[in-house]
C-alpha positions as CSV (number, residue, x, y, z in Angstrom):
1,X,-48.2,72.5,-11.2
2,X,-46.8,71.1,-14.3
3,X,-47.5,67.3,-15.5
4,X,-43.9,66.1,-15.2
5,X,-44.2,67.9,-11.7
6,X,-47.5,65.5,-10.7
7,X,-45.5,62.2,-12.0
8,X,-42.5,63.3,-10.0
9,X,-44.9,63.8,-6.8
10,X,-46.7,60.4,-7.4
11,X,-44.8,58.5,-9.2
12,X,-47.1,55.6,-8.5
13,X,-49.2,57.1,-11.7
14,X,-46.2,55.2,-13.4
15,X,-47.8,52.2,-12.4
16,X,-50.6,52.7,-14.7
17,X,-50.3,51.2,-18.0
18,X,-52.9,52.5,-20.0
19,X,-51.6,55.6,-21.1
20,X,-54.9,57.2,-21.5
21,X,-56.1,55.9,-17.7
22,X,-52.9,57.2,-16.5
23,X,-53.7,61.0,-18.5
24,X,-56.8,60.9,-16.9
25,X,-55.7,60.4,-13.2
26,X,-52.9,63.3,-13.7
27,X,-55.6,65.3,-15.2
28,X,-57.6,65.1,-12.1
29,X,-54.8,65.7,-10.1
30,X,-54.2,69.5,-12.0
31,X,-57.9,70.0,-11.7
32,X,-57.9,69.1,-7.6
33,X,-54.8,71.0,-7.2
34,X,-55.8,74.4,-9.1
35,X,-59.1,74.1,-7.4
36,X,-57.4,73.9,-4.4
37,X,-55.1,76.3,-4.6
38,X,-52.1,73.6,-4.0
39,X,-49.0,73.9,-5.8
40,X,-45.4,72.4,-5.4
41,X,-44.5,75.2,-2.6
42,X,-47.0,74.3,0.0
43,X,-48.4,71.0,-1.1
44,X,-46.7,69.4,1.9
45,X,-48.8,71.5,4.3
46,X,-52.3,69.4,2.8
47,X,-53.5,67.3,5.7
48,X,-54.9,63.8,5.9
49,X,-57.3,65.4,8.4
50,X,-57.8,67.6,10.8
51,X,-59.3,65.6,13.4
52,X,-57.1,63.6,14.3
53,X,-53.1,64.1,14.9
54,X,-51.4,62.1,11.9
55,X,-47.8,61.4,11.4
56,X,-48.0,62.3,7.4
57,X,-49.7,64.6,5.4
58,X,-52.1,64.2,2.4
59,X,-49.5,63.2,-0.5
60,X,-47.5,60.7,1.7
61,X,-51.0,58.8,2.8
62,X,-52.0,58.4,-1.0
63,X,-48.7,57.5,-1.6
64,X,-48.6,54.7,0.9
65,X,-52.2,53.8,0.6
66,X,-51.8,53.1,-3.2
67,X,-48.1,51.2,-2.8
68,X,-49.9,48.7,-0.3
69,X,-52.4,48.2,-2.6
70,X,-50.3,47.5,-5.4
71,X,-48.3,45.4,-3.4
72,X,-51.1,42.9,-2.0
73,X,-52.4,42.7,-5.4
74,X,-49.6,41.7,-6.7
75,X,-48.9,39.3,-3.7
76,X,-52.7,38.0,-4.4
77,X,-53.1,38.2,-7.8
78,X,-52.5,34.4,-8.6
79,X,-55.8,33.7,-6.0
80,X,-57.8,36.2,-7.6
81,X,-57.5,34.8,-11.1
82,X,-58.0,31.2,-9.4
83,X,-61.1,32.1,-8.5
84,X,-62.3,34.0,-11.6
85,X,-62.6,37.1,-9.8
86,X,-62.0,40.4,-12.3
87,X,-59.9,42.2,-10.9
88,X,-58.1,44.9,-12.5
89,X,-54.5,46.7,-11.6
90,X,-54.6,49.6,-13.1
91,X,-58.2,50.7,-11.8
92,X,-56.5,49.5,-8.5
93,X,-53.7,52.0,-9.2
94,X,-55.3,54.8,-10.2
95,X,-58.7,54.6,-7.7
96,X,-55.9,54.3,-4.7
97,X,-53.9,57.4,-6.0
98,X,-57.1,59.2,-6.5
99,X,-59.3,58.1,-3.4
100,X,-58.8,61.6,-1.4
101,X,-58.7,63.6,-4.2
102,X,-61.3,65.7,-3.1
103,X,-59.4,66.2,-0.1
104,X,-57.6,68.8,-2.1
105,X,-60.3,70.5,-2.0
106,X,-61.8,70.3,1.4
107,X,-58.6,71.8,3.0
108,X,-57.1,75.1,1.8
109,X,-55.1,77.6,3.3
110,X,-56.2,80.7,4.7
111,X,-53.6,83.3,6.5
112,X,-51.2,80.6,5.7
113,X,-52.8,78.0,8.0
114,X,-54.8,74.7,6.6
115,X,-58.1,74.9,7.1
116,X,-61.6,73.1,5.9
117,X,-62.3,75.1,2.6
118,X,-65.7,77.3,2.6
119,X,-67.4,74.1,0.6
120,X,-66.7,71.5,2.8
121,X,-68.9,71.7,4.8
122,X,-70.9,71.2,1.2
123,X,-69.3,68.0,0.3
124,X,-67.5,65.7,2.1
125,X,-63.8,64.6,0.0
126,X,-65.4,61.2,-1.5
127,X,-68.6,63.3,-3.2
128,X,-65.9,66.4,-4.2
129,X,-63.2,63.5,-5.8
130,X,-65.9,61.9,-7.8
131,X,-67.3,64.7,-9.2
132,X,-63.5,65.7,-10.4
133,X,-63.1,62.5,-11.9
134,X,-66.3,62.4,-13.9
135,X,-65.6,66.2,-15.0
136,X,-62.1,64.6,-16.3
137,X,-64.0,61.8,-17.8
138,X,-62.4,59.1,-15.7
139,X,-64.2,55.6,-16.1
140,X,-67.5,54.8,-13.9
141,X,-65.3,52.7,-11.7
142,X,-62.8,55.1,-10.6
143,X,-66.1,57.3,-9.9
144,X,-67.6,54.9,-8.2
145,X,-64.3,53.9,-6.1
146,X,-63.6,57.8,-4.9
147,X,-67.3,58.1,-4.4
148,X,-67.6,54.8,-1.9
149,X,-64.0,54.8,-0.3
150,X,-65.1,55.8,3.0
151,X,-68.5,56.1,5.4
152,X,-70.8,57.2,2.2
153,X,-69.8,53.5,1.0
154,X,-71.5,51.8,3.7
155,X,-74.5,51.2,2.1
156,X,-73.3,51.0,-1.5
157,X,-72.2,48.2,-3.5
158,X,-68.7,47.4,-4.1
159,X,-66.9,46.4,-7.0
160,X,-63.7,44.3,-5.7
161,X,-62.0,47.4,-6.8
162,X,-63.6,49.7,-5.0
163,X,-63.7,47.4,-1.4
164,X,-60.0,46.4,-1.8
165,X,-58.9,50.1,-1.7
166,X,-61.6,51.1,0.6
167,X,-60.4,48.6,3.2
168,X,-56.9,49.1,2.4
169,X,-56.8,52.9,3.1
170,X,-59.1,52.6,6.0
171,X,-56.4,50.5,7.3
172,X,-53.4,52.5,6.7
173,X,-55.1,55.8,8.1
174,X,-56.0,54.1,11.4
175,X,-52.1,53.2,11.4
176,X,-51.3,56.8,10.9
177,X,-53.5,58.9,13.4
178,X,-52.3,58.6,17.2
179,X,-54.7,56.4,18.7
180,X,-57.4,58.3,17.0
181,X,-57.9,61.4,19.4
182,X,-59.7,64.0,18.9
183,X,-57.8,67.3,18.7
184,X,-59.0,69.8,21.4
């Protein structure tokens, strides 16, 4: 996958304005992706789990995920300032694009059917993301964000970052699995 092909997939990355945050976060998409063995023909087929049943798959959840994000922080941004909280967008942007990116490499196909990948069961998404990010020498926060963003965050602190898209995404993937079911 091409760079112009990961802005045209998330064009969210857009969103960032520092250029060299917004380099970063594609390169950790290419890193996920070759890892992974995604590419533009069957990057649709990469789940949000496999669980649950879910009405999209991985690239529409991130995609909705980081939109509501952007969109209460702008809607709250003027409350935030009020009350000296630092705050930033574009970690925001880019920790909410890249919060399952180790997701890309937990699933993978096998026969042509998605699967957990042989290291899953090594590392959980949030461990395998953060580790990307470092290697693509992402800042500490967006580490820290991928690394925290679900159950492994329990008992780790939370930058306001970090805890917005945490609770954010939590809240959009309860909305998108079916009255959370197990499969089977």
């Amino acid at each position: 996958m091409t760079r112009d092909e990961m802005l045209q997939l998330f064009p969210e990355l857009n969103e960032i304005k520092d250029r060299a945050l917004r380099e970063l976060s594609v390169d950790a998409f290419l890193l996920a992706f070759d890892r992974g063995g995604w590419n533009a023909e069957n990057i649709a087929m990469a789940p949000v789990t496999l669980n649950w049943d879910c009405s999209c798959n991985l690239v529409e959840h991130i995609r909705k995920v980081t939109q509501a994000c952007m969109a209460q922080f702008d809607l709250l941004e003027k409350f935030y300032k009020a009350n000296g909280v630092v705050f930033e967008r574009d970690i925001v942007v880019s920790g909410a694009l890249l919060h399952d990116l180790g997701k890309f490499t937990e699933f993978a196909l096998k026969d042509g059917k998605v699967a957990h990948s042989d290291n899953s069961f090594l590392m959980r998404h949030p461990l395998a993301g953060a580790i990307m990010a470092a290697e693509t020498g992402l800042p500490d926060k967006i580490v820290h964000l991928i690394a925290t963003h679900s159950f492994e965050g329990d008992k780790s602190n939370q930058t306001a970052e970090s805890y917005f898209v945490r609770t954010i995404d939590d809240f959009v993937f309860k909305c998108t699995v079916f009255g959370l079911r197990k499969k089977g």
